[in-house]
Each structure stands twice: as structure tokens, then as C-alpha cells.
C-alpha positions as CSV (number, residue, x, y, z in Angstrom):
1,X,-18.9,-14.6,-6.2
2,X,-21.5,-15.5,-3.3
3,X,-22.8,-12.7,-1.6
4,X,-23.2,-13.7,2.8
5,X,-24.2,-11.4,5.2
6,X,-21.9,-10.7,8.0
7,X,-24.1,-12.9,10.7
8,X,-23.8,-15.7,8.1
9,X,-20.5,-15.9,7.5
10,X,-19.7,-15.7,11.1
11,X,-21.7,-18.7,11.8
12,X,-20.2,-20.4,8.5
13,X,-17.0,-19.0,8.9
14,X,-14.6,-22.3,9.3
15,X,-16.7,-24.0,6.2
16,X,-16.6,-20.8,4.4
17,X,-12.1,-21.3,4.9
18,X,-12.5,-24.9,3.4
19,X,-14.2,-23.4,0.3
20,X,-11.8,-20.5,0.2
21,X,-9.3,-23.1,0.0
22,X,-10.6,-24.7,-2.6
23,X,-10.6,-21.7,-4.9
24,X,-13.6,-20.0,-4.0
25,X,-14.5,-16.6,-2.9
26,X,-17.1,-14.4,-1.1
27,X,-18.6,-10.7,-1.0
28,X,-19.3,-10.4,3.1
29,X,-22.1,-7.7,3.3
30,X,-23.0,-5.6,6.5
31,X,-26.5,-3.8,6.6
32,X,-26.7,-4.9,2.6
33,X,-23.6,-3.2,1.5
34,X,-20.6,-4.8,0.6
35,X,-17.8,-4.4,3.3
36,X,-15.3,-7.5,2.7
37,X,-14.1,-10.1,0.2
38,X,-12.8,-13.5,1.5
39,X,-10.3,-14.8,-1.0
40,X,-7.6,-17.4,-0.6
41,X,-4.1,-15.8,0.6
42,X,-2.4,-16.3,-2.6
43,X,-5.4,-14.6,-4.6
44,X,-4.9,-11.8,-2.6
45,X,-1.4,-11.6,-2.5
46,X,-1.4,-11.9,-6.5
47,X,-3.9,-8.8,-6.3
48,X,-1.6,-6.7,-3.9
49,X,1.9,-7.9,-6.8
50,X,-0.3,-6.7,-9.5
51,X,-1.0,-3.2,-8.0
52,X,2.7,-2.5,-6.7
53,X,3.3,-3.6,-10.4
54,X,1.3,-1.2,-11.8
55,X,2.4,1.5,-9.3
56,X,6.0,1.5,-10.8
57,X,4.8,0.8,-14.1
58,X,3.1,4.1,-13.5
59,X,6.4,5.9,-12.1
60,X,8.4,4.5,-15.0
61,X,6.3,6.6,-17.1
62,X,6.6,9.7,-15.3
63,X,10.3,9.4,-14.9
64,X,10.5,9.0,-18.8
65,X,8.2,12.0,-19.3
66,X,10.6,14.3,-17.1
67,X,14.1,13.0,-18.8
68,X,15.6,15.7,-20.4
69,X,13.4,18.6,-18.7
70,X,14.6,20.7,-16.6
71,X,14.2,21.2,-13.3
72,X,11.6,23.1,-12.0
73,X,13.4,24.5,-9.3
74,X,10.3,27.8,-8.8
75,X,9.4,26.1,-5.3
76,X,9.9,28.1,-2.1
77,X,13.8,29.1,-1.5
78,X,15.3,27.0,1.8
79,X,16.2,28.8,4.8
80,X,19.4,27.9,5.3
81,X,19.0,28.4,9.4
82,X,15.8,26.3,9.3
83,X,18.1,23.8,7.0
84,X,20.9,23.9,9.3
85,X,18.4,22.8,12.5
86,X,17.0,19.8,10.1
87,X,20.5,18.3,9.7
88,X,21.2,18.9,13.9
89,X,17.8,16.9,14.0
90,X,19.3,14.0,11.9
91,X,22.2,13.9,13.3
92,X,20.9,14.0,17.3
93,X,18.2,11.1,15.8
94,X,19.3,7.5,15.1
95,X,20.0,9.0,11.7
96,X,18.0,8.4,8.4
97,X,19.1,5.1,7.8
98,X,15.9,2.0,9.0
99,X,18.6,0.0,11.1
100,X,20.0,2.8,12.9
101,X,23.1,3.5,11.5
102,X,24.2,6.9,11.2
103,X,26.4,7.3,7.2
């Protein structure tokens, strides 16, 4: 991978995108230290798949390692009051669903 200094690939910038395209890739460096890597979208979206992938391999793990256990349920008691003012929240909010609906 080509190193470029931040100035450089600025000025280079729209040739820089051709190569990119072309399978290419570059380490942009400010002050000397790496700060950036231009890759091609897909590259990078393959690289984002590839972490999410190993993110739930990762949770698939721990989920297997707690079956059977029980649960450890030594955490702090809930105040029921303090409970009851959490679900008046919910309810008084658009509720806890992303589009809004309410149950």
C-alpha cells in the first residue's frame, strides 16, 4: 500500500479515485503518522461484513457458554416506584418501538 501525505493526496485526489477504482489502495499520512486508508467502496464494505460477522460469531459463543447456567440474578434489586415511573416514561414517549408505534 502507497503511503501519500495529506497535501499530496489532496492535490492527487481525483487520480488517486481512478486508481482506487482500479483496485488500489492508499495509507494518507498527516504530520508522518498514518490517519486514513483510501480503499474502493466495496473493499471497505467487505471489511465492515467481516467485522459484524465476527461480532456475532463472537456472541454466538457467549450465548452457548451461558446455556444451561443459571442466572445470575445478585445485581441491584429494582425499585418498583422508580420501575413504575420508567414504564409512565414509555408510555408518555412514542413508545419503544423505531417507527413510533406504541405495542
Amino acid at each position: 500500500m502507497e503511503s501519500l501525505s495529506l497535501t499530496d493526496a489532496r492535490a492527487q485526489l481525483p487520480q488517486l479515485l481512478d486508481r482506487v477504482a482500479a483496485g488500489e489502495s492508499f495509507a494518507i499520512t498527516r504530520h508522518g503518522a498514518n490517519v486514513a486508508v483510501l480503499v474502493a467502496h466495496d473493499t471497505w464494505m467487505k471489511t465492515k461484513t467481516h467485522d459484524v460477522i465476527l461480532q456475532a460469531r463472537e456472541l454466538r459463543r457467549r450465548i452457548e457458554a451461558a446455556r444451561g447456567k443459571p442466572i445470575d440474578w445478585s445485581g441491584p434489586a429494582a425499585d418498583p416506584a422508580e420501575s413504575d415511573l420508567l414504564i409512565e416514561e414509555l408510555r408518555r414517549s412514542k413508545g419503544p418501538y423505531p417507527d413510533g408505534r406504541e405495542e
